[in-house]
C-alpha positions as CSV (number, residue, x, y, z in Angstrom):
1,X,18.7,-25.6,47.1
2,X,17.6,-21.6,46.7
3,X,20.1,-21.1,44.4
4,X,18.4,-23.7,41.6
5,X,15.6,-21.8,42.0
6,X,15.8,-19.1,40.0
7,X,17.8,-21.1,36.6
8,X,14.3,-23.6,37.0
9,X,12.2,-20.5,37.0
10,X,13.6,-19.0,33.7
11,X,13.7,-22.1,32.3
12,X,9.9,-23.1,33.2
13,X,9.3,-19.6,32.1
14,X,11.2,-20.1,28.4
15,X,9.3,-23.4,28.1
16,X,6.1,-21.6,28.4
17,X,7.3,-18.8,25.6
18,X,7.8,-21.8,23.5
19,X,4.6,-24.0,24.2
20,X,2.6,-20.4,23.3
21,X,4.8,-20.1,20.1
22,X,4.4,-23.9,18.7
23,X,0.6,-23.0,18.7
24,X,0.6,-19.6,16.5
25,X,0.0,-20.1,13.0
26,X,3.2,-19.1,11.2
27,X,0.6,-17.5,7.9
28,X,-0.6,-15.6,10.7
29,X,1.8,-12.9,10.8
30,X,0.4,-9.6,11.6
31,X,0.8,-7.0,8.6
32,X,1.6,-3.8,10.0
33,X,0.4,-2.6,6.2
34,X,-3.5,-4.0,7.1
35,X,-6.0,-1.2,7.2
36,X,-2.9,1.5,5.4
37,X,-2.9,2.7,2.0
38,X,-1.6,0.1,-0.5
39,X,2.5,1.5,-1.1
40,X,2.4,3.4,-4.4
41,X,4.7,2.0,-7.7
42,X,4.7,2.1,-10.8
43,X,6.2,-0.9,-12.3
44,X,6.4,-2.4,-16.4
45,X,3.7,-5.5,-17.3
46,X,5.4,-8.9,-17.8
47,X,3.8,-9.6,-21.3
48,X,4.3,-5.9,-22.5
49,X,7.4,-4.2,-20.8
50,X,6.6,-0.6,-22.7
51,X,3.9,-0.4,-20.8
52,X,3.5,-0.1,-16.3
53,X,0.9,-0.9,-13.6
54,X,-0.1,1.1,-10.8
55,X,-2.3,0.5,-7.9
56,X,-3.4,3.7,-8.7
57,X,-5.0,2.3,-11.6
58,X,-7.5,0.5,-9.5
59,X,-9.2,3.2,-8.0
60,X,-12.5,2.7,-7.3
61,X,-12.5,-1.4,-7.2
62,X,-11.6,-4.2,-4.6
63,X,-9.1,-6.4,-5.7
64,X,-6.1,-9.0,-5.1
65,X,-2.5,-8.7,-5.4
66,X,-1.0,-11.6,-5.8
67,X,3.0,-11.8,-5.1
68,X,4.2,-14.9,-6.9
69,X,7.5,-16.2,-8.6
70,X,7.9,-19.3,-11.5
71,X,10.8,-20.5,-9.0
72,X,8.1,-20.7,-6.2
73,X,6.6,-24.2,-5.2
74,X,3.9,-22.5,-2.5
75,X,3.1,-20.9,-6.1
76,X,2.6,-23.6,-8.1
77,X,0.2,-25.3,-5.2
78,X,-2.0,-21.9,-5.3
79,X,-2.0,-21.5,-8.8
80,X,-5.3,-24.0,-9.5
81,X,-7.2,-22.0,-6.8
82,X,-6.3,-18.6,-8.6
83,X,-7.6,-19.8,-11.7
84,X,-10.8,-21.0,-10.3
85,X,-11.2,-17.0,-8.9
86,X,-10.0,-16.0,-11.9
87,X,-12.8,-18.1,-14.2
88,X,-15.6,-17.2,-11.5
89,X,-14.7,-13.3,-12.1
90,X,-15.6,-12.5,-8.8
91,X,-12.5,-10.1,-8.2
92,X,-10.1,-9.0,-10.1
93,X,-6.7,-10.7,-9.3
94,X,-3.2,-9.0,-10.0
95,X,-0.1,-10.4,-10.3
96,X,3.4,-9.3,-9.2
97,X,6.3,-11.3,-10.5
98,X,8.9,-11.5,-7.6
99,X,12.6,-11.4,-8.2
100,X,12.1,-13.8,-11.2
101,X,13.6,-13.8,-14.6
102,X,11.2,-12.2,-17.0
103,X,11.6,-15.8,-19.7
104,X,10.9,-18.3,-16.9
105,X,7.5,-15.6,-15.7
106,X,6.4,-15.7,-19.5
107,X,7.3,-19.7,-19.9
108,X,5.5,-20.7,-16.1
109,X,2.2,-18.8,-17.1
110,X,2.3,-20.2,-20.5
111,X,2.4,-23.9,-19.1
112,X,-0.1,-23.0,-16.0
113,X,-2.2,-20.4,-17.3
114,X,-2.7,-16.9,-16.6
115,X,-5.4,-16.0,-13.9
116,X,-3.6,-12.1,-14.0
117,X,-5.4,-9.4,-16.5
118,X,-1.9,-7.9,-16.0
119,X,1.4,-8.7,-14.1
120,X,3.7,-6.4,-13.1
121,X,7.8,-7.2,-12.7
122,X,9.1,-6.4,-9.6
123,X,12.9,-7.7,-10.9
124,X,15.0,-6.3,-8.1
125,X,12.1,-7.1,-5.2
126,X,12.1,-3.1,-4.1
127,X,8.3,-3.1,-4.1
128,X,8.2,-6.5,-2.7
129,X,10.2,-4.5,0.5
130,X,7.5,-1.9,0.5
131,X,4.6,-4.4,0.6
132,X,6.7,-6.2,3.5
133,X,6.9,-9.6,1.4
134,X,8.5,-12.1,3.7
135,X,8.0,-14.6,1.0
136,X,6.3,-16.4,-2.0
137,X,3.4,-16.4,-2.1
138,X,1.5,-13.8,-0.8
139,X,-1.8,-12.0,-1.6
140,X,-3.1,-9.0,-0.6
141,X,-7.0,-8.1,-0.5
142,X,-7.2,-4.0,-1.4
143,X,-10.4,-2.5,-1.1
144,X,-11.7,0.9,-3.6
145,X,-9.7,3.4,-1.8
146,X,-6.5,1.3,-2.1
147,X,-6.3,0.4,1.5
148,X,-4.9,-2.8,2.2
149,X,-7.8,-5.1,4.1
150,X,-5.8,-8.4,4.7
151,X,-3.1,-10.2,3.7
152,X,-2.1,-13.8,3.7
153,X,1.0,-15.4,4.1
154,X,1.8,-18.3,1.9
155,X,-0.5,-20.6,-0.8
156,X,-3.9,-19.6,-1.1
157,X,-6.2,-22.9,-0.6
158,X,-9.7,-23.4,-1.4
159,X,-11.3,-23.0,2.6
160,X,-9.3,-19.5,3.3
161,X,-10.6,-18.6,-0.3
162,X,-14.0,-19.5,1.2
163,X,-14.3,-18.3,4.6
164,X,-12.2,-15.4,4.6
165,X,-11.2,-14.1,1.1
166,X,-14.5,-14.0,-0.7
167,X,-16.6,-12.7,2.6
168,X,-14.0,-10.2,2.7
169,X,-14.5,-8.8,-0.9
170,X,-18.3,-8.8,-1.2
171,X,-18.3,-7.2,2.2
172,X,-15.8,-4.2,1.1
173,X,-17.5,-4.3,-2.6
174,X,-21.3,-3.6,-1.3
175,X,-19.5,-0.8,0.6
């Protein structure tokens, strides 16, 4: 009998590392990046390729980064709620196009509209890597030193918007 013992007490003990797991939010991931300087790049704009974006050029301002793709669905379902920020002009939102083809970028804004003031092309995903991307989409809230505040993982909706994106950026804005 003693020696079932100890196979039922790792198994009762990897049932309970799953039942703790099934209840994290997977968008939750923790962002080893959150409260660290914003990784520095210098990459060409989508609609002008002569000329780059930095973060550097931001200095001084909250504002998103938004990591998005024309072959992304999650995109295409946050895309409405960008363009709402966008039209309310509350913060300015970024874009960086993903590992995407430069035509399909151009062709996906044209048909959804463009929420971006400028996108930069990250073609070969190397800044994508730097900013920890684990996927399409993602957004990142910097503040005016170019510290990364938060970051979410996945579509942006209209209630994390609400209750923790727009707090967030009139908080680090009257700062």
């Amino acid at each position: 009998m003693k020696r079932f013992l100890l196979p039922l007490a790792v198994f009762a003990v990897l049932v309970g590392f799953l039942a703790v797991g099934l209840t994290l939010n997977p968008r939750e991931v923790p962002s080893p990046l959150v409260g660290k300087p914003a990784p520095a790049f210098l990459l060409p704009q989508l609609h002008d390729q002569e000329k780059t974006f930095a973060p550097a050029d931001m200095a001084g301002q909250v504002w998103l980064l938004n990591v998005w793709a024309s072959w992304c669905g999650g995109c295409k379902e946050e895309h409405p709620v960008l363009m709402q920020m966008a039209q309310a002009g509350n913060v300015p939102i970024y874009g960086m196009d993903y590992k995407d083809r430069r035509e399909d970028a151009l062709s996906w804004l044209r048909r959804q509209g463009n929420p971006y003031p400028v996108t930069a092309v990250d073609a070969e995903g190397r800044i994508g890597i730097d900013y920890g991307v684990y996927g399409v989409p993602e957004t990142y809230v910097i503040d005016k030193q170019g510290v990364i505040r938060y970051k979410q993982i996945g579509p942006l909706d209209d209630e994390v918007v609400a209750k923790t994106i727009m707090p967030l950026v009139k908080e680090l804005q009257a700062k």
